[in-house]
C-alpha positions as CSV (number, residue, x, y, z in Angstrom):
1,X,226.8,28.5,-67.5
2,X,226.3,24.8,-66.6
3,X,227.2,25.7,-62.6
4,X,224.3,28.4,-62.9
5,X,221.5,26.2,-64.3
6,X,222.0,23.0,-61.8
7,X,221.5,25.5,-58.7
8,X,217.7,25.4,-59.1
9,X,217.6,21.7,-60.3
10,X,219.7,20.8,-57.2
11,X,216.9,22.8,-55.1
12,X,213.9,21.5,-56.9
13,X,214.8,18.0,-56.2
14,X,215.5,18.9,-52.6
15,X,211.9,20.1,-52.6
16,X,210.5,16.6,-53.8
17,X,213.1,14.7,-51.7
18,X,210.9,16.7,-48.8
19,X,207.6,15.9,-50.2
20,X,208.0,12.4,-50.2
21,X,209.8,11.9,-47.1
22,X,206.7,13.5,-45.2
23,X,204.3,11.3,-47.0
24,X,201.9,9.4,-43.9
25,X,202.8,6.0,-43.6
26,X,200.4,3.5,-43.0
27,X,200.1,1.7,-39.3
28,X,198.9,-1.5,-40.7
29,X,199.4,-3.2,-44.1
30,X,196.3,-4.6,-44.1
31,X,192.7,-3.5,-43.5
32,X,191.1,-4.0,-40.2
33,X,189.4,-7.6,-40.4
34,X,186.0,-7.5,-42.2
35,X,184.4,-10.4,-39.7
36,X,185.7,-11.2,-36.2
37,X,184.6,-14.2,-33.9
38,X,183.8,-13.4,-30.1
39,X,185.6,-16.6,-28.9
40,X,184.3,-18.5,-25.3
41,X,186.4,-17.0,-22.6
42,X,189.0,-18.3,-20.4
43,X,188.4,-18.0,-16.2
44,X,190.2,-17.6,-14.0
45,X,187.4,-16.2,-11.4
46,X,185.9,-18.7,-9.3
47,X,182.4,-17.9,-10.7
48,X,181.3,-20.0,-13.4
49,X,178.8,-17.9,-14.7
50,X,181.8,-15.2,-15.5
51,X,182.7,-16.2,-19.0
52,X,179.2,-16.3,-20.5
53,X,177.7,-13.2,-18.5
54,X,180.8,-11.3,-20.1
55,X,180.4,-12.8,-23.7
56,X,176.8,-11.7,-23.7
57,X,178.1,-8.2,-22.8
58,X,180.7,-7.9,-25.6
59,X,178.1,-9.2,-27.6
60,X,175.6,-6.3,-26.7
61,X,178.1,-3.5,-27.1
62,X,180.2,-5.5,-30.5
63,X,176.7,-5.1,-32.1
64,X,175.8,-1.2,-30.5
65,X,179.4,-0.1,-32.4
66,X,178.9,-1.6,-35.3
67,X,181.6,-5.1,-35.9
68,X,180.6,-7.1,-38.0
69,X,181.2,-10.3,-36.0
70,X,179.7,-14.0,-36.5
71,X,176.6,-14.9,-34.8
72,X,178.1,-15.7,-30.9
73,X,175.5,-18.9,-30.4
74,X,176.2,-20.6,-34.0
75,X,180.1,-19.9,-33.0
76,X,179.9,-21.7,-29.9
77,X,178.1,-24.6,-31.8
78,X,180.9,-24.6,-34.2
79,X,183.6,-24.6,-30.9
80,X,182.3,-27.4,-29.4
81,X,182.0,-29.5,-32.5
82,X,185.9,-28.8,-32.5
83,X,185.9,-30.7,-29.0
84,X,186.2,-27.0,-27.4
85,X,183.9,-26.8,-24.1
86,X,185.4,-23.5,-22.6
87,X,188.0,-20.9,-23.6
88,X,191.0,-22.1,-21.5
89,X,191.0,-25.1,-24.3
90,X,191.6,-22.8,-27.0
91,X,195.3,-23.3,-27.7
92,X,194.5,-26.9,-28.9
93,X,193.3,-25.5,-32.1
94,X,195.3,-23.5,-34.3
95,X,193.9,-20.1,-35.4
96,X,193.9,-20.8,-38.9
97,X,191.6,-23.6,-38.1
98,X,189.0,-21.7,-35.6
99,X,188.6,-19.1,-38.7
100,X,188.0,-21.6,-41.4
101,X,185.4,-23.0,-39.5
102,X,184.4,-20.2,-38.5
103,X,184.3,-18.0,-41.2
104,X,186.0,-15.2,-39.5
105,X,189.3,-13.4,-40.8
106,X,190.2,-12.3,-36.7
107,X,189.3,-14.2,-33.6
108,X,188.5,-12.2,-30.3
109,X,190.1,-13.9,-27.1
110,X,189.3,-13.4,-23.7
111,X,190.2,-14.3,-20.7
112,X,188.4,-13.1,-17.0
113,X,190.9,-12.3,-14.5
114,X,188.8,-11.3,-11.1
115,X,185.3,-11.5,-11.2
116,X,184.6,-11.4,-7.3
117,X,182.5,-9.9,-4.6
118,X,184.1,-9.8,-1.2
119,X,183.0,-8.9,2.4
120,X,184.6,-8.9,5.6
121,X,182.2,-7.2,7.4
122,X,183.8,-3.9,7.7
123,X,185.1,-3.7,3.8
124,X,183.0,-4.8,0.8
125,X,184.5,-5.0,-2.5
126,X,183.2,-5.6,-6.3
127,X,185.8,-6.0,-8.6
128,X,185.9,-7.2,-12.7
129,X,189.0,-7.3,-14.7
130,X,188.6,-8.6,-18.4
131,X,192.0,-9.1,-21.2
132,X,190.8,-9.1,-24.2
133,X,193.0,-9.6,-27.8
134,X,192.5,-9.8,-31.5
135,X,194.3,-12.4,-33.2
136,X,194.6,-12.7,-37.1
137,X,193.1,-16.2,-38.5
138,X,195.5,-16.6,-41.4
139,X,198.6,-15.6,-40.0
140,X,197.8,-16.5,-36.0
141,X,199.6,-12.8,-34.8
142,X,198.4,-11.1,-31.8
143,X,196.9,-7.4,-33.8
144,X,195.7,-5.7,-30.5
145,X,195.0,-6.1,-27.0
146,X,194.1,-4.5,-24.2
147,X,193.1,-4.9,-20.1
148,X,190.4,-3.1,-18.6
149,X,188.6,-3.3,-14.7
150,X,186.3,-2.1,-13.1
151,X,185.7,-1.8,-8.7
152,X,184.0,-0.7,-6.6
153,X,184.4,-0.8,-2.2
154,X,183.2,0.7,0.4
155,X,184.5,0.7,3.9
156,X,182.9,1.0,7.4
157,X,185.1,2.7,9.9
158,X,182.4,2.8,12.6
159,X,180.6,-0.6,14.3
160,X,177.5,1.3,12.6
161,X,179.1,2.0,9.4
162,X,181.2,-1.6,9.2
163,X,177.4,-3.2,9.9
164,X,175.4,-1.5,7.7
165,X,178.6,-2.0,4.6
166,X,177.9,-5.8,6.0
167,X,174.1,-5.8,5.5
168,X,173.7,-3.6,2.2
169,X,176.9,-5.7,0.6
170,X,175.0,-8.9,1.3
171,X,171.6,-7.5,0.0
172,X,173.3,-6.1,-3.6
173,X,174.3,-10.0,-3.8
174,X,171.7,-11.5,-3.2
175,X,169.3,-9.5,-5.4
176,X,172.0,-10.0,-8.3
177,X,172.4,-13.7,-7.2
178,X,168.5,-14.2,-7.8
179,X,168.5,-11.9,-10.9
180,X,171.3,-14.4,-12.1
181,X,173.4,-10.9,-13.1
182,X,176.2,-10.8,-10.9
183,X,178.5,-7.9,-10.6
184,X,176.3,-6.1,-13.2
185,X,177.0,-2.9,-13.1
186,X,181.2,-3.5,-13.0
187,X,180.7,-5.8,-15.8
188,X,178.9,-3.5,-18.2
189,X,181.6,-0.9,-17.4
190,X,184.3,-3.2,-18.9
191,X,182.5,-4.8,-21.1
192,X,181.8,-0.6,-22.4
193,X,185.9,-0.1,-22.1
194,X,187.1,-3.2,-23.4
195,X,184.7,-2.2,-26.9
196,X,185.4,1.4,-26.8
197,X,189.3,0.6,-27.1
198,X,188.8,-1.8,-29.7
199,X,186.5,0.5,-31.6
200,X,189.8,3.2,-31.5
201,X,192.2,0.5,-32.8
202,X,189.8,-0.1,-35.7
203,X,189.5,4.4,-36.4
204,X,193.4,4.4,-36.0
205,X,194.2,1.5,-38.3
C-alpha cells in the first residue's frame, strides 16, 4: 500500500520542481539607476566643437524619452571644479567620486570617434560615430554600452558630376560652418540611435 500512495507524491513534486525551474529570472539585480549624469565627452575628431554639439544633442533626446538625468550645465560646473576641463580627463577621478558630487547613481561616458567632413573633389563624405556607456557610481562597473554612426557620400563619376559633388559639398559646409551646426543632420541621427538603445536597455532591465 505505501508503493501505491508515493506514485502521485513522486509526480506532484515533479510538477513543482517544473514550476519553479521555469520561474523568469531577473537580468539585473538592481533597478535601472534613478538619476544619470551626461558626462563632457572625449574627442578624438579634429573638430573642437564635436563634444559639446553632441552633449547638447543627447541632452535634447535624454529629456524627449524621459531620463531623469542631472541638469548638463550645473554638471559641467561641478566637472570643472573637480579640475576636469574635457572628457578625455575623466579617468583622473574615480566614479564613486564624480556621483557624490554629482548626485547621480550612473554616469554617461562618451567619447567621439569621427566627426569629419571630407572632399576630394570627386567624393564628398559626412561621417559621425559616437560610443557611448553607462557606468554605475557606487560600484564603477561598465552596465551598458553601445556604438552608433551615421554617413553620408556622394560620388561624381563624371567631370560634371565630380564638380558639381565639389561645389554643393563646399556650400552644405559652409552654411553649417556659419550656422555653427556642423554635420547636423548625421549628428541628430546618432544622437536619436545612441538614446533609442539606451532607452531598450532601460525597458529590458
Amino acid at each position: 500500500m505505501r508503493r501505491k500512495h508515493s506514485l502521485p507524491f513522486i509526480f506532484l513534486f515533479a510538477a513543482l520542481g517544473g514550476c519553479s525551474a521555469t520561474a523568469p529570472v531577473a537580468r539585473h539585480a538592481e533597478p535601472f539607476p534613478a538619476t544619470l549624469a551626461l558626462l563632457p565627452f572625449e574627442n578624438q575628431s579634429l573638430d573642437l566643437r564635436a563634444p559639446e554639439l553632441m552633449r547638447d544633442l543627447l541632452d535634447t533626446y535624454l529629456s524627449a524619452a524621459n531620463f531623469n538625468f542631472a541638469d548638463v550645465k550645473e554638471t559641467e560646473e561641478k566637472v570643472h571644479g573637480l579640475g576636469i576641463s574635457e572628457g578625455g580627463q575623466l579617468n583622473a577621478v574615480t566614479p564613486q567620486k564624480l556621483g557624490e558630487t554629482l548626485g547621480a547613481d550612473a554616469l554617461i561616458y562618451g567619447d567621439i570617434d569621427t566627426f569629419n567632413y571630407s572632399n576630394v573633389g570627386v567624393y564628398a563624405e559626412r561621417m559621425v560615430k559616437v560610443r557611448l556607456w553607462l557606468v554605475d557610481a557606487k560600484t564603477g562597473e561598465k552596465l551598458w554600452e553601445t556604438e552608433k554612426s551615421k554617413g553620408n557620400a556622394e560620388l561624381g563619376l563624371s567631370k560634371n558630376a565630380a564638380k558639381d559633388v565639389f561645389i554643393k559639398g563646399y556650400a552644405n559646409k559652409a552654411v553649417e560652418n556659419m550656422l555653427n551646426n556642423p554635420l547636423a543632420p548625421e549628428s541628430e541621427d546618432v544622437a536619436r540611435l545612441l538614446v533609442r538603445e539606451l532607452g531598450k536597455a532601460r525597458r529590458d532591465w
